[in-house]
ChimeraX commands (.cxc) that place a marker at each C-alpha (Angstrom):
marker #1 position 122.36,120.67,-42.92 radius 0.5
marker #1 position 119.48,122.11,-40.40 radius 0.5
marker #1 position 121.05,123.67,-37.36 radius 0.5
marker #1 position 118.62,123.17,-34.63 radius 0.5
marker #1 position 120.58,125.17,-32.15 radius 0.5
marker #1 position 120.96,127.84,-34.39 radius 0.5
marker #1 position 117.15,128.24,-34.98 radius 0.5
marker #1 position 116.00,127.85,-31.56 radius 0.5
marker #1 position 119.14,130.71,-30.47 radius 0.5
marker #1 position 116.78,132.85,-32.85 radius 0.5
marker #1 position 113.44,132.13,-31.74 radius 0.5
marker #1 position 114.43,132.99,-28.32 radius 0.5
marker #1 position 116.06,136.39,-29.15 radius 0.5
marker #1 position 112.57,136.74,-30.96 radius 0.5
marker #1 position 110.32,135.98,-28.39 radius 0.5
marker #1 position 107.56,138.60,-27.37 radius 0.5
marker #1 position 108.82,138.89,-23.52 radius 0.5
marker #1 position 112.18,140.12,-25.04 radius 0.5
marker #1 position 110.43,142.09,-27.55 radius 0.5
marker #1 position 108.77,143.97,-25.38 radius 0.5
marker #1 position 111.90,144.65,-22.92 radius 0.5
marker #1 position 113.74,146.13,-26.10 radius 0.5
marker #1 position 110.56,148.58,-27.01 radius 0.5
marker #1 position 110.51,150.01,-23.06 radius 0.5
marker #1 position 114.43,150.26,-23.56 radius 0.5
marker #1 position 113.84,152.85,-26.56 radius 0.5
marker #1 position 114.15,156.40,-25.50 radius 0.5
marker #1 position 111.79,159.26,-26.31 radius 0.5
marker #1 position 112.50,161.57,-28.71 radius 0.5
marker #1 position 114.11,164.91,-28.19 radius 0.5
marker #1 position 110.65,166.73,-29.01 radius 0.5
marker #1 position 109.38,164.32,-26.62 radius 0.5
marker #1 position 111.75,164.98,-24.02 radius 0.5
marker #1 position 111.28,168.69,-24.34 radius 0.5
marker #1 position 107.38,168.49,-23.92 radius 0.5
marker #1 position 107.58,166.66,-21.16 radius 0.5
marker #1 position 109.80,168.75,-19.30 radius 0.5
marker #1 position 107.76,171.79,-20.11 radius 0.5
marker #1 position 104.70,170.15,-18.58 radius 0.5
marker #1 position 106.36,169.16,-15.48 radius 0.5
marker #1 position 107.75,172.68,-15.49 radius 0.5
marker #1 position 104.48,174.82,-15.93 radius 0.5
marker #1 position 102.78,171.79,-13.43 radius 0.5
marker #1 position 105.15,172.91,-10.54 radius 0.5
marker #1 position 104.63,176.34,-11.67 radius 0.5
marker #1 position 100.89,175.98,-11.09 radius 0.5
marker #1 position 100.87,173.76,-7.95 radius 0.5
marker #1 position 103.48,176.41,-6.43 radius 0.5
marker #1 position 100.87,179.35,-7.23 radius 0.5
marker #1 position 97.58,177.32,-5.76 radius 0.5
marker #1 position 100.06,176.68,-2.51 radius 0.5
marker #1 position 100.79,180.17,-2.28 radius 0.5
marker #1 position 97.16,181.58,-2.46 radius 0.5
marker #1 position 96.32,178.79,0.15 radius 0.5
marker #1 position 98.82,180.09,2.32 radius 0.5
marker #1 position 98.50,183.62,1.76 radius 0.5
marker #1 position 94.15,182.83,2.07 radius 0.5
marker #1 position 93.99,181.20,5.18 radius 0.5
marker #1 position 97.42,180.43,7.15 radius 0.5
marker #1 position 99.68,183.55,7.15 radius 0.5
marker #1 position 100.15,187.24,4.74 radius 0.5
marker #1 position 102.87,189.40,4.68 radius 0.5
marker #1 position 102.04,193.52,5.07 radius 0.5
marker #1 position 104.08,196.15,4.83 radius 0.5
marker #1 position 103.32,199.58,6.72 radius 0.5
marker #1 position 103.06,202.43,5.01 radius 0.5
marker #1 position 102.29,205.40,7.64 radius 0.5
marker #1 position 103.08,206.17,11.11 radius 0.5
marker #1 position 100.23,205.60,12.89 radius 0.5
marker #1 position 101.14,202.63,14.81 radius 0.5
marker #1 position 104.56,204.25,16.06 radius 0.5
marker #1 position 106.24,203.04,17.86 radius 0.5
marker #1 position 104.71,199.58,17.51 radius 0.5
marker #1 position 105.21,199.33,13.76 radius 0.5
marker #1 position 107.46,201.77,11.97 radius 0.5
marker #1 position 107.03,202.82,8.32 radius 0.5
marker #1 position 108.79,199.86,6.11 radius 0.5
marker #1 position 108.29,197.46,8.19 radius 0.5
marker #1 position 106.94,194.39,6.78 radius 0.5
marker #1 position 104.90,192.01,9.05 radius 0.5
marker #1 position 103.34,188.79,9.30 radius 0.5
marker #1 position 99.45,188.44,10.06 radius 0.5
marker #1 position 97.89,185.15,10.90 radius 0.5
marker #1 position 95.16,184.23,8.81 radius 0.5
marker #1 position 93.62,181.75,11.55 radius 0.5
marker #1 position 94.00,183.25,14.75 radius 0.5
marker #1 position 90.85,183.90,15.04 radius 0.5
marker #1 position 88.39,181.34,12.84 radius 0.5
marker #1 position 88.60,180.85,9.19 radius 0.5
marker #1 position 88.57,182.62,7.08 radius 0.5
marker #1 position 85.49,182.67,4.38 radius 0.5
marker #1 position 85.99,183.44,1.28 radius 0.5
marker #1 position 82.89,185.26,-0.56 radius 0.5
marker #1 position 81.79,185.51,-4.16 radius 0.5
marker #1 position 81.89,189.51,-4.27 radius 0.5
marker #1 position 84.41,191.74,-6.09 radius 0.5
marker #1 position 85.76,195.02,-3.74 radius 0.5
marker #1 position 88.24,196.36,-5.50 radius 0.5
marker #1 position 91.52,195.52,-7.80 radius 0.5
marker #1 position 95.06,195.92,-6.47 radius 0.5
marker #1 position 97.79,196.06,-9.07 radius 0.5
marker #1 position 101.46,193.99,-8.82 radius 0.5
marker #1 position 104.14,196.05,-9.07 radius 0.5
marker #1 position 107.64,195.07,-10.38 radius 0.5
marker #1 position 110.08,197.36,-9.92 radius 0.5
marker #1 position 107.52,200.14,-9.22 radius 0.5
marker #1 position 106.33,199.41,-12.90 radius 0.5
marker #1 position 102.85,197.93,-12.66 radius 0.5
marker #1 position 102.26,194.23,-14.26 radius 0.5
marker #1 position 99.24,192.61,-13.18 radius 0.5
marker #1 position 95.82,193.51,-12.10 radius 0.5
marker #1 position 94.81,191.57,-9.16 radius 0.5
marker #1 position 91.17,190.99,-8.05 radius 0.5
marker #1 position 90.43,191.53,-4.58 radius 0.5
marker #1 position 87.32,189.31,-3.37 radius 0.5
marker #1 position 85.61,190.15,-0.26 radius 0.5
marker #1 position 85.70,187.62,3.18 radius 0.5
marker #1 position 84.30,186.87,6.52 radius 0.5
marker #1 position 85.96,185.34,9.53 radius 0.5
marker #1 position 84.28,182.30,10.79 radius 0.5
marker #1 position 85.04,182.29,14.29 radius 0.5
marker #1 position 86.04,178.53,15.10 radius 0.5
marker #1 position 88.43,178.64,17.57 radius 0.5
marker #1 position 90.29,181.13,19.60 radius 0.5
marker #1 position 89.08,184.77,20.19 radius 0.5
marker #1 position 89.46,188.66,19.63 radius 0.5
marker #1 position 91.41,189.91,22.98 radius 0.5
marker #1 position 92.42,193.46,24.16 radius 0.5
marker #1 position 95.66,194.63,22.92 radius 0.5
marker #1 position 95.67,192.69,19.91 radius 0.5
marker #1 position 97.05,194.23,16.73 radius 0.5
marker #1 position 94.72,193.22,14.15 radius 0.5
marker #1 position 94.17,193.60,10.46 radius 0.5
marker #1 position 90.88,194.58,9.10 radius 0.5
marker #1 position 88.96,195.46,6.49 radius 0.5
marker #1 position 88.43,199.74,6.89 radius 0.5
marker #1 position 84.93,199.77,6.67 radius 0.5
marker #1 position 84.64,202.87,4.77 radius 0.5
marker #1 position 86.93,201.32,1.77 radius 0.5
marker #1 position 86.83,197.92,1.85 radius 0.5
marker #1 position 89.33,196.93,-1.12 radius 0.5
marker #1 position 91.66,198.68,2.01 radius 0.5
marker #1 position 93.53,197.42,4.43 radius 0.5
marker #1 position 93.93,198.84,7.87 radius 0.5
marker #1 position 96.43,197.85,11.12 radius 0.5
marker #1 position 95.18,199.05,14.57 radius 0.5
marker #1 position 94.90,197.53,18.18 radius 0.5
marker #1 position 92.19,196.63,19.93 radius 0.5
marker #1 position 90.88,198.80,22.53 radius 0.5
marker #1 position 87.24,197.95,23.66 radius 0.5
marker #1 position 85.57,194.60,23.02 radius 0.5
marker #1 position 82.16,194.02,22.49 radius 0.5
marker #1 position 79.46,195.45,25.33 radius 0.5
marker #1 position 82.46,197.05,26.86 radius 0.5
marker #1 position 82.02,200.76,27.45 radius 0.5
marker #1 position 84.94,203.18,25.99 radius 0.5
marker #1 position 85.56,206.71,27.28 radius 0.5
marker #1 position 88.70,208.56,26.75 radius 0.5
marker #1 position 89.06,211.62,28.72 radius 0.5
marker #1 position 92.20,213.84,28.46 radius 0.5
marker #1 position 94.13,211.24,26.69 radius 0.5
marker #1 position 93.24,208.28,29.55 radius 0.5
marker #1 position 91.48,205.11,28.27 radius 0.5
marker #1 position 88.74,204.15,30.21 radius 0.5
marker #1 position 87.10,200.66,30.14 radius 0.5
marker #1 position 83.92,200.22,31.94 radius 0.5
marker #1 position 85.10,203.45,34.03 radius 0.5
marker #1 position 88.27,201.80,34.50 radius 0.5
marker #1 position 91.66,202.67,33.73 radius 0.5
marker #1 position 93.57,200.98,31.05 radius 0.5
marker #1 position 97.04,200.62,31.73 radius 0.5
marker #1 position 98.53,199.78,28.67 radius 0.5
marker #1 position 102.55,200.13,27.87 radius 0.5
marker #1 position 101.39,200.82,23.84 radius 0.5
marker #1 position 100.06,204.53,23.46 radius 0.5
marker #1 position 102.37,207.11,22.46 radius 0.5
marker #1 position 101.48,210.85,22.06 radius 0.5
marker #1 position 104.29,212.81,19.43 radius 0.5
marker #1 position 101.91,216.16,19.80 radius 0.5
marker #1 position 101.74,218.62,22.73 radius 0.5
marker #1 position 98.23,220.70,21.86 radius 0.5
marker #1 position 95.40,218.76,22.64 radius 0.5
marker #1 position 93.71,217.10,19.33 radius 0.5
marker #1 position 90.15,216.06,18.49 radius 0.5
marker #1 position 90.58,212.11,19.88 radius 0.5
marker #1 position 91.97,213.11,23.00 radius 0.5
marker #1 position 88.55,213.65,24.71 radius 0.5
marker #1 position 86.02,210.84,23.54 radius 0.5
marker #1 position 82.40,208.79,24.38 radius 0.5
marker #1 position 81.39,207.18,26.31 radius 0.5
marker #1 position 80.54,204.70,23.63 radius 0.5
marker #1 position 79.38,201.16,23.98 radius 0.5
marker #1 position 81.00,198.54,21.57 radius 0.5
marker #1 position 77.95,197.14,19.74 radius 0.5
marker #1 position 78.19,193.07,19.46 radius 0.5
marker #1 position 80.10,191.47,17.42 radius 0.5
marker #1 position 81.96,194.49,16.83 radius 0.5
marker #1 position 85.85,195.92,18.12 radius 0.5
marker #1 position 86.86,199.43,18.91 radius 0.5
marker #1 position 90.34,200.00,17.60 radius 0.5
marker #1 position 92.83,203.01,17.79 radius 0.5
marker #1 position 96.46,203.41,16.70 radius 0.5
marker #1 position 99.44,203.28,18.96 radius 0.5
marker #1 position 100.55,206.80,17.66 radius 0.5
marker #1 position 97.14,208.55,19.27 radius 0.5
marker #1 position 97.57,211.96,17.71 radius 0.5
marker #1 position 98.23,210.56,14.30 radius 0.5
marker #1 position 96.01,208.07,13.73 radius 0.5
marker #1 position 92.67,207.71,11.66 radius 0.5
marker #1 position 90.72,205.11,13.88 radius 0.5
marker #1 position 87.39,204.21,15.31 radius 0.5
marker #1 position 87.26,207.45,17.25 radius 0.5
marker #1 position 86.42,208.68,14.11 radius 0.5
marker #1 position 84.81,206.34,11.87 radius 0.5
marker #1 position 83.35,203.53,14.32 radius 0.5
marker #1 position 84.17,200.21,14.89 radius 0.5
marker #1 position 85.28,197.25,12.98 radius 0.5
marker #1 position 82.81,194.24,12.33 radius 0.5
marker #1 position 85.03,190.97,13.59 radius 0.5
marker #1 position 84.25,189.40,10.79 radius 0.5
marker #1 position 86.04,191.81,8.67 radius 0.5
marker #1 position 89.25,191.10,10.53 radius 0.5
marker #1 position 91.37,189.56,8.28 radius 0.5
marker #1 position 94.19,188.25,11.39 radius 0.5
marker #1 position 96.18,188.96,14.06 radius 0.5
marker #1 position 99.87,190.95,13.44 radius 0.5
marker #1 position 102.45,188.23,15.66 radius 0.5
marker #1 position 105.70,189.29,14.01 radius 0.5
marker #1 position 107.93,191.88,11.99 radius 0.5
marker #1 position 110.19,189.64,9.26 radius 0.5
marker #1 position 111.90,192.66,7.07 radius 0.5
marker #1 position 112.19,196.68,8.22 radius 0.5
marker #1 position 114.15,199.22,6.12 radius 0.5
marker #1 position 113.39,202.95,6.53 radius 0.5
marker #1 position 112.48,204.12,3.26 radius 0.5
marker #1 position 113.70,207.40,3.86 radius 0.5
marker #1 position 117.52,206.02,4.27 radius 0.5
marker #1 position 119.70,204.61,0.91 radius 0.5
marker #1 position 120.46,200.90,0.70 radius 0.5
marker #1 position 121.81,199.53,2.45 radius 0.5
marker #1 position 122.03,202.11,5.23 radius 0.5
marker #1 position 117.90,202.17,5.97 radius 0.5
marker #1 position 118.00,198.31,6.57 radius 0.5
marker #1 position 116.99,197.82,10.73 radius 0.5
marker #1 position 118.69,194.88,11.87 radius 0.5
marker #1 position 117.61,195.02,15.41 radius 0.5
marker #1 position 113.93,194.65,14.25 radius 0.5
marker #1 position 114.40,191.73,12.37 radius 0.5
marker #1 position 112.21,188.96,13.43 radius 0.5
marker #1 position 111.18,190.85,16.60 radius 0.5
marker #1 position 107.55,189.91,17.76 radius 0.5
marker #1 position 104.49,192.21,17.94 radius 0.5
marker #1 position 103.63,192.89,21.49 radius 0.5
marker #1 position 100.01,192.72,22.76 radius 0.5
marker #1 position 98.20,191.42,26.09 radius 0.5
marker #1 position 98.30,187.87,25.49 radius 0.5
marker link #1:1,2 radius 0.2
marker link #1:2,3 radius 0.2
marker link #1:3,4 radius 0.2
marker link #1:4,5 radius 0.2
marker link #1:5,6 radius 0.2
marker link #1:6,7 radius 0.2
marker link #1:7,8 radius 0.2
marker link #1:8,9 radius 0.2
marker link #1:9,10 radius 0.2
marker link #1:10,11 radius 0.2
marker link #1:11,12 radius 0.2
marker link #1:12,13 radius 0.2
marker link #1:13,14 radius 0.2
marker link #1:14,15 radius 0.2
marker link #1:15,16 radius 0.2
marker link #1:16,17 radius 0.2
marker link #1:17,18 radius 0.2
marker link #1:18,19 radius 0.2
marker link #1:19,20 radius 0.2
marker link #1:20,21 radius 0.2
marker link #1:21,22 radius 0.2
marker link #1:22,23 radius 0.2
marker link #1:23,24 radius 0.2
marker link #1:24,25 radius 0.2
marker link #1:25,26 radius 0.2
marker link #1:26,27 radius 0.2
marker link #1:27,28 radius 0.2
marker link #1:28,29 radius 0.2
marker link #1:29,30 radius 0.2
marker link #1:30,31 radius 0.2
marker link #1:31,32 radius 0.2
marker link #1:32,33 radius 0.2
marker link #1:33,34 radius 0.2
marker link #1:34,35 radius 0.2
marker link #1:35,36 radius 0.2
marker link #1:36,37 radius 0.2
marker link #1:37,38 radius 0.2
marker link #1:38,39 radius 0.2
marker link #1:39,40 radius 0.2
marker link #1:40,41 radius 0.2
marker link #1:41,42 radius 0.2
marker link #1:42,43 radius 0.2
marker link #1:43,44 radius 0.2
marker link #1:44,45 radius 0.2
marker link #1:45,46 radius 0.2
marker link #1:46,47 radius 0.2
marker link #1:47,48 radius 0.2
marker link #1:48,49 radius 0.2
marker link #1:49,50 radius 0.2
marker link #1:50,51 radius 0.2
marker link #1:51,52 radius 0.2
marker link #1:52,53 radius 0.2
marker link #1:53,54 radius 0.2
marker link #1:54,55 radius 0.2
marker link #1:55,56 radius 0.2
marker link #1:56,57 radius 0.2
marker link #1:57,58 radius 0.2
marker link #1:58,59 radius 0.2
marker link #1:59,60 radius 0.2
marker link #1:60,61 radius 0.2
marker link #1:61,62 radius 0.2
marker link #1:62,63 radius 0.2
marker link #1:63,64 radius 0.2
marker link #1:64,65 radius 0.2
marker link #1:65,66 radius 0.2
marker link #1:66,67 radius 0.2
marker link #1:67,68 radius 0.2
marker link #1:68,69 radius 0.2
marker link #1:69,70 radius 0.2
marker link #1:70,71 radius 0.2
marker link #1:71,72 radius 0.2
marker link #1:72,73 radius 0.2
marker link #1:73,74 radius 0.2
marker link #1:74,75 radius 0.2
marker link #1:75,76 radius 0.2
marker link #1:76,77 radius 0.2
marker link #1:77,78 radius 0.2
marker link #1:78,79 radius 0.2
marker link #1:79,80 radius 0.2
marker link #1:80,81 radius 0.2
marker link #1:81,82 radius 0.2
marker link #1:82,83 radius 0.2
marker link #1:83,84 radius 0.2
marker link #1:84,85 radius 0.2
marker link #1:85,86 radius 0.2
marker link #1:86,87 radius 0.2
marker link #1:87,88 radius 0.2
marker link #1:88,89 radius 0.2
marker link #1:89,90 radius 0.2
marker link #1:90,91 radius 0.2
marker link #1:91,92 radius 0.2
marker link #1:92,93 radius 0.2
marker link #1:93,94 radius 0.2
marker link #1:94,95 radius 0.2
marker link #1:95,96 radius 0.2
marker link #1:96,97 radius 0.2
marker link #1:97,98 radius 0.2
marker link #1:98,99 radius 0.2
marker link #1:99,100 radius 0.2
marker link #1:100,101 radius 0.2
marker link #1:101,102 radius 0.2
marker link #1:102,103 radius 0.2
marker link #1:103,104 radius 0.2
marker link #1:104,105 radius 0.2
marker link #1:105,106 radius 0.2
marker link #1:106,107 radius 0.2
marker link #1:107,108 radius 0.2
marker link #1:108,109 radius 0.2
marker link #1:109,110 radius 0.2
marker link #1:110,111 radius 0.2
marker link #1:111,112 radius 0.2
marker link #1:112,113 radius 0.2
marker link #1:113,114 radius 0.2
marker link #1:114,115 radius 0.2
marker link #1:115,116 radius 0.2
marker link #1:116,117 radius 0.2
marker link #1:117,118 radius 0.2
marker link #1:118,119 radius 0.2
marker link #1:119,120 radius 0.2
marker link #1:120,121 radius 0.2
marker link #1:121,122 radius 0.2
marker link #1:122,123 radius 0.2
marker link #1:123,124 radius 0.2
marker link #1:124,125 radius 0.2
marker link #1:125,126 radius 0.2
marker link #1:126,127 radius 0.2
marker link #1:127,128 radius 0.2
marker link #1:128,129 radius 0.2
marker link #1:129,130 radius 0.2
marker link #1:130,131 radius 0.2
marker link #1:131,132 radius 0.2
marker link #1:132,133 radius 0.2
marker link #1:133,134 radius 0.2
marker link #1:134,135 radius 0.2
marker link #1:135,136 radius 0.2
marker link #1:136,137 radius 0.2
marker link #1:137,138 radius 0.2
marker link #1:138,139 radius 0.2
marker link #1:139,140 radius 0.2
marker link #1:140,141 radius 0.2
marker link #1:141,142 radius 0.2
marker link #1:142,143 radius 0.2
marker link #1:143,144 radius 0.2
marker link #1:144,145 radius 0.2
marker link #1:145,146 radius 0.2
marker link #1:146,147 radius 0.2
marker link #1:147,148 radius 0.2
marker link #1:148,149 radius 0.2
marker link #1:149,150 radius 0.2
marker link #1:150,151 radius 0.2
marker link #1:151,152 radius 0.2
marker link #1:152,153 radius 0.2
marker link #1:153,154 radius 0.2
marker link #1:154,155 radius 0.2
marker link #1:155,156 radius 0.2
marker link #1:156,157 radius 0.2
marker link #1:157,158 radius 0.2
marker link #1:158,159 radius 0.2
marker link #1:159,160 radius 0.2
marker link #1:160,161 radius 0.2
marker link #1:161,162 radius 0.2
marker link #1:162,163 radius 0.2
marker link #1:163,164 radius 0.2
marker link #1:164,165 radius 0.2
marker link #1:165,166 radius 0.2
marker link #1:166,167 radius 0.2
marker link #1:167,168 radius 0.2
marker link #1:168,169 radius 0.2
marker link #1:169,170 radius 0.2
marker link #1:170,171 radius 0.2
marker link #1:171,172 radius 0.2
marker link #1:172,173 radius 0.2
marker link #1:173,174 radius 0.2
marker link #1:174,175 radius 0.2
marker link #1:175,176 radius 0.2
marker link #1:176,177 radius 0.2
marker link #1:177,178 radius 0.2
marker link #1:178,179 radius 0.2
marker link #1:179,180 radius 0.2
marker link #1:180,181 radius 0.2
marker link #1:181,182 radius 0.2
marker link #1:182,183 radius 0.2
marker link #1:183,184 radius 0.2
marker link #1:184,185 radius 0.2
marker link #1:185,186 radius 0.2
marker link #1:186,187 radius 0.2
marker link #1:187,188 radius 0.2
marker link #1:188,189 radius 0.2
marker link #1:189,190 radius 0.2
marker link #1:190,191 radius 0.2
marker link #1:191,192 radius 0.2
marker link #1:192,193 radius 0.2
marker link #1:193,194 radius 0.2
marker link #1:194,195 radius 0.2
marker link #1:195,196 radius 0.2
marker link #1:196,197 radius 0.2
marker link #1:197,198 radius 0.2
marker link #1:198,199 radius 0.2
marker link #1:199,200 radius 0.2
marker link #1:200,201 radius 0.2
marker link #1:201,202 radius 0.2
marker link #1:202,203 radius 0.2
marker link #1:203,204 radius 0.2
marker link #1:204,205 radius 0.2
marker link #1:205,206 radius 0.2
marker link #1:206,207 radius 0.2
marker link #1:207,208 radius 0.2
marker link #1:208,209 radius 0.2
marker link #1:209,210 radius 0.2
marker link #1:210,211 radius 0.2
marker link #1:211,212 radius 0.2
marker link #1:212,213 radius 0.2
marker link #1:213,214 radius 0.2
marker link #1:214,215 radius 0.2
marker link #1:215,216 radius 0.2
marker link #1:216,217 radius 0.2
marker link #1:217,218 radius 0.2
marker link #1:218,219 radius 0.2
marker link #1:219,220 radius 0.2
marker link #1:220,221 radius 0.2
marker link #1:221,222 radius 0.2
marker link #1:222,223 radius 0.2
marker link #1:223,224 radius 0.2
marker link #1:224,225 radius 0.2
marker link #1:225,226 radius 0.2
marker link #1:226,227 radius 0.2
marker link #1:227,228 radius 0.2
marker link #1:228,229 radius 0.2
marker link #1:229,230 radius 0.2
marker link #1:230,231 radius 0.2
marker link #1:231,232 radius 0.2
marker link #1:232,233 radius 0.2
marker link #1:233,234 radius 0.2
marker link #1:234,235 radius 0.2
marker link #1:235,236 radius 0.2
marker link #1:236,237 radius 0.2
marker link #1:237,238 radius 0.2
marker link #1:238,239 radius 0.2
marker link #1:239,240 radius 0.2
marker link #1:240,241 radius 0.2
marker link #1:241,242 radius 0.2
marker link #1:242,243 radius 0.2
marker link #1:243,244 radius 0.2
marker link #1:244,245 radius 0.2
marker link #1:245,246 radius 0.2
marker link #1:246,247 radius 0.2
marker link #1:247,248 radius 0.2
marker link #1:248,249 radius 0.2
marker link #1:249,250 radius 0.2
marker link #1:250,251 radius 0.2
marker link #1:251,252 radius 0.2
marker link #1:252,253 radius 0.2
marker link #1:253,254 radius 0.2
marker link #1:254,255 radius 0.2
marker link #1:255,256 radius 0.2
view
């Protein structure tokens, strides 16, 4: 005898609505599974690299100093943060300077391409005192860290190791001098700052290679303004013995 109830229990376990619930219910296969992990995987990888450059391209960049010529501002090992928009944006260009390499280790891994920039001045503005990154003019896959002495227009003069601004005295708490005989930079100008152009010197006067001797730095080639020190370890001292606490997140002082 036809069971009705029995063939309309199996039409209903056949329909396509609960067909297609039992096909979305099926799990991928393991090769599947792996795949798709690995994309998501190399995906974060990427989107975490492209976040980086942004950052490291126009928000903030971490330095490290290597020489003493901003004693006893910056000492050697310490590692600083520079903001990228203090002053404008910053431009990227399409012009090779240079190559730096990645080091791991001290074992070098990956050649890096270092493309050339200009600060488009939006907002905010170059001030006396500041400790700026730039561009050295006379290497410009280089770096350089020095503070700003003269602005544009302004008129510089040092004479026996006073800084004069428009034949006024610059009383400023950031100069040190580690050498007794009188060098080269302690007599210089008067020179006026052409436009659109900084005059910079180190902290440590005696010991630093600055725009007493080489001129003065385009603004647009300043890459940002030094605010704060995040990591310091005298290189000359073991592990952990060289690491300076007390520096450790200390800010950068300037005129501001």
């Amino acid at each position: 005898m036809f069971n009705i109830f029995k063939f309309f229990r199996k039409k209903k376990v056949e329909s396509p609505e609960h067909s297609v619930g039992i096909v979305e219910l099926k799990e991928a296969s393991p090769s599947k599974q792996g795949k798709s992990r690995r994309r998501e995987t190399i995906e974060a990888i990427v989107i975490a690299i492209l976040l980086a450059l942004f950052i490291r391209a126009f928000v903030v960049q971490a330095f490290k100093i290597p020489s003493g010529s901003m004693e006893n501002t910056l000492l050697v090992g310490d590692h600083i943060l520079v903001s990228k928009f203090a002053y404008g944006l910053q431009v990227p260009k399409l012009s090779l300077i240079g190559w730096s390499v990645k080091r791991i280790g001290g074992v070098p891994v990956l050649p890096i391409p270092i493309m050339d920039s200009a600060v488009k001045p939006l907002w905010g503005g170059v001030e006396r005192g500041d400790v700026i990154v730039f561009r050295y003019p006379e290497e410009r896959e280089r770096d350089y860290i020095k503070r700003v002495v003269a602005l544009p227009g302004e008129t510089v003069e040092i004479k026996k190791r006073v800084i004069y601004i428009d034949d006024v005295i610059w009383n400023e708490p950031f100069g040190v001098h580690k050498v007794s005989q009188w060098t080269a930079g302690d007599n210089f100008g008067p020179f006026t700052v052409p436009r659109d152009h900084v005059f910079v010197m180190g902290d440590n006067r005696e010991r630093s290679h600055d725009s007493r001797f080489w001129g003065t730095v385009p603004i647009s080639d300043i890459k940002g303004r030094a605010f704060a020190i995040y990591w310091s370890r005298d290189p000359s001292k073991s592990w952990p013995k060289g690491i300076r606490s007390d520096r450790l997140g200390d800010g950068i002082p300037s005129q501001r």
